[in-house]
Phi, psi and omega in degrees: 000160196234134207199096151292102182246106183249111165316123129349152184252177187321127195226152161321164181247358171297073173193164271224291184230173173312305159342297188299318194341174198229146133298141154265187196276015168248356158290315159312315162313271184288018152268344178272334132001268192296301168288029174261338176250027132286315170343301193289344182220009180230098153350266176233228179207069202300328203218130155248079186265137187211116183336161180256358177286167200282317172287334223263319179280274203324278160001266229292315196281329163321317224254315189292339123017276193255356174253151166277161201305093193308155151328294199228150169209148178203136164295116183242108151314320176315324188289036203263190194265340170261027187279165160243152182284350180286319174294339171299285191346272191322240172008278168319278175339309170284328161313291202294297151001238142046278156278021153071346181293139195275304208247112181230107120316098174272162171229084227203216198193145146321143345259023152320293182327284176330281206296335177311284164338285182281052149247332195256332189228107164302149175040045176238143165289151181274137195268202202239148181242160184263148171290129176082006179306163191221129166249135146267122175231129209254140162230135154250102182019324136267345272175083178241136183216147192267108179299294138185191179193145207239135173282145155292330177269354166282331192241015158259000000 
């Protein structure tokens, strides 16, 4: 399986709660960016999983875009930025199970992402995601590796 872990892309600091937030229009650019260069080597999507805050949705119809219409997506209350992560980690994985999925997307928020990574791939730290950064994570059945992870500034 392929586990795609995506930072939400820039969002305003204008809005009633955290919950609320906007992409602005350079978050938009550069989530539409980055999956048009996921695009080039990903097919599709089988799973979607996406935070229920409002940039994290803003992401996904970007992102949405450039894939045909994943099998399955789903909102997990769990992806918000105070999740924890074993229960994100654990979840996605039961999901991905479930629906059968090779290619899964998450769509989530800092420092939820990071720690999610060290749950999922022993004795790696967690690392820091850039808004709209795409982390790859490959699991072959015990034989999980942080593949890489990529910026809207690494790949132009």
């Amino acid at each position: 399986m392929q586990l795609f872990l995506m930072r939400h892309g820039e969002a305003s600091y204008l809005a009633h709660s955290d919950r609320e937030r906007t992409l602005t229009e350079a978050g938009r650019f550069h989530t539409s960016e980055m999956s048009n260069w996921l695009a080039k080597s990903v097919v599709e999507f089988d799973l979607v999983l996406v935070s229920p805050y409002l940039r994290a949705q803003q992401s996904w119809q970007e992102v949405s875009k450039h894939f045909p219409e994943p099998r399955k997506w789903l909102v997990l209350d769990e992806l918000v930025p105070s999740g924890d992560p074993s229960t994100a980690a654990d979840l996605t994985l039961a999901y991905a199970e479930q629906y059968k999925a090779d290619n899964v997307l998450v769509i989530a928020h800092m420092p939820l992402l990071g720690y999610m990574v060290s749950e999922l791939v022993a004795g790696t730290e967690p690392p820091l995601f850039a808004t709209s950064g795409v982390s790859l994570i490959d699991k072959d059945g015990e034989k999980t590796n942080l593949v890489w992870q990529h910026t809207p500034h690494s790949i132009s």
